[in-house]
VMD Tcl script that draws the C-alpha trace (Angstrom):
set ca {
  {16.48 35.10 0.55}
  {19.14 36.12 -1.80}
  {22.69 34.66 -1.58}
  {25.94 35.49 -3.78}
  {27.88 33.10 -5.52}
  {31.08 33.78 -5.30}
  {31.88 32.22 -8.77}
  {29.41 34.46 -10.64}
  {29.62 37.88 -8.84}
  {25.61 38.29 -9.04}
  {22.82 37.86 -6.73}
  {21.62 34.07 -7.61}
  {17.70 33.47 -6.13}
  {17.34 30.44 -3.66}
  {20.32 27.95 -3.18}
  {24.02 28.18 -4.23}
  {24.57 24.82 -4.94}
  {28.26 25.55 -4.74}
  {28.64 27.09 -1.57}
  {25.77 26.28 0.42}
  {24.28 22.92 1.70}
  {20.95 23.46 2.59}
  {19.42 19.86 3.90}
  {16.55 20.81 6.02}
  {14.51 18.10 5.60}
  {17.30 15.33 6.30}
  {15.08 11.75 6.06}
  {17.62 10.52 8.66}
  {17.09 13.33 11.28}
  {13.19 12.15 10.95}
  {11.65 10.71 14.29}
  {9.93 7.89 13.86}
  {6.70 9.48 15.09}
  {7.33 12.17 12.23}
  {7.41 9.23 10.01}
  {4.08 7.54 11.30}
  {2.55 11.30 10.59}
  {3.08 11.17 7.47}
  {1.93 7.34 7.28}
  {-1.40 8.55 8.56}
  {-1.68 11.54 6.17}
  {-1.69 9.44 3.32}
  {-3.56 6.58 4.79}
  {-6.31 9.52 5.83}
  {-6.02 10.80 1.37}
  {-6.99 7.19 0.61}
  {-9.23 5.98 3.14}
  {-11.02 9.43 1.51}
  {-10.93 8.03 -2.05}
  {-8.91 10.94 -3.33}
  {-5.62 11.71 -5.53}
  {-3.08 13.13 -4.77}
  {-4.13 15.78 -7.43}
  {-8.01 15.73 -6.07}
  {-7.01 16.78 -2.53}
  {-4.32 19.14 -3.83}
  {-6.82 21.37 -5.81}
  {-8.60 21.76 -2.57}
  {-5.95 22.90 -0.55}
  {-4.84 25.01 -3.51}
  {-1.69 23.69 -3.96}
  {0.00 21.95 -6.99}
  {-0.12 18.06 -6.41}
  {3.90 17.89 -5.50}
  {2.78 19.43 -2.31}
  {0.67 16.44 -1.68}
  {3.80 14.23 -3.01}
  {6.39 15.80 -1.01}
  {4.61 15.86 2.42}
  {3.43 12.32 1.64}
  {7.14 11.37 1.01}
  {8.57 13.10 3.87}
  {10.02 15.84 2.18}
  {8.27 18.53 3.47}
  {7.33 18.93 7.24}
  {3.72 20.44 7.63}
  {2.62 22.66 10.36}
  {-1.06 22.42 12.89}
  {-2.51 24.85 10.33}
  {-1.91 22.59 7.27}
  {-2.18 19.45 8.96}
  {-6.18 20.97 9.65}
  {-6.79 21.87 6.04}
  {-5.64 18.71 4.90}
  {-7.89 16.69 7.02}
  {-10.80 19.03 6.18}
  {-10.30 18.29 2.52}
  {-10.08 14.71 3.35}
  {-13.60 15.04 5.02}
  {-12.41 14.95 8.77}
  {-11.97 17.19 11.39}
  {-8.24 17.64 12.70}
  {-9.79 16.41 16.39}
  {-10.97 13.05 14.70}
  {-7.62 12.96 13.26}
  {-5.94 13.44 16.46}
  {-8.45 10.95 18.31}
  {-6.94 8.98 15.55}
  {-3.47 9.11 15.76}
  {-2.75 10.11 19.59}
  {-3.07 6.43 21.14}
  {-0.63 4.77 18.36}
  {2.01 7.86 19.59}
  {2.79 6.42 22.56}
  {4.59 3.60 20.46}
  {7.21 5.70 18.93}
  {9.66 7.08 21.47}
  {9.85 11.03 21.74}
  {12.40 12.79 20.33}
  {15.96 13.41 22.17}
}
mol new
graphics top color blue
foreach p $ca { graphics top sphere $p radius 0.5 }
foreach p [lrange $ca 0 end-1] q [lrange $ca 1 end] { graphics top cylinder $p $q radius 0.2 }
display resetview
């Protein structure tokens, strides 16, 4: 995306940080069960004996993608949340077998 600054009179790449208040990934609009995700992510990196760095390399990613999904920065999708367990040595249905009964805690989103 390309947005104009107004001040400057030139395309600027990514965010105006004058103008525009991006927040996607607001911490406090986080679910709980979004939270508990993540939880289990890095749980899963650990229980694997891995880095942060390790399982980054094999998803092919720099290690602050690790970081920021581990920190709840960055939501991941069904496709990354599968390569992520296969690099931790799991299938994403073992990780769901894992997971799914402690849902049912955490109330659904409104």
């Amino acid at each position: 995306m390309v947005f104009f600054c107004m001040a400057n009179n030139y395309p600027k790449i990514g965010y105006c940080k004058h103008e525009y208040n991006f927040s996607y990934m607001d911490r406090e609009k986080w679910s709980k069960r979004q939270e508990f995700l993540v939880g289990e992510l890095r749980c899963l990196r650990k229980e694997s004996q891995q880095t942060q760095a390790q399982v980054a390399k094999k998803l092919g990613r720099p290690q602050t993608y690790v970081s920021k999904y581990e920190l709840g920065e960055r939501r991941l999708d069904l496709l990354e949340i599968h390569d992520i367990c296969q690099a931790c040595g799991i299938t994403l249905l073992q990780f769901i077998a894992r997971i799914e009964p402690n849902l049912e805690c955490y109330p659904k989103c409104q």
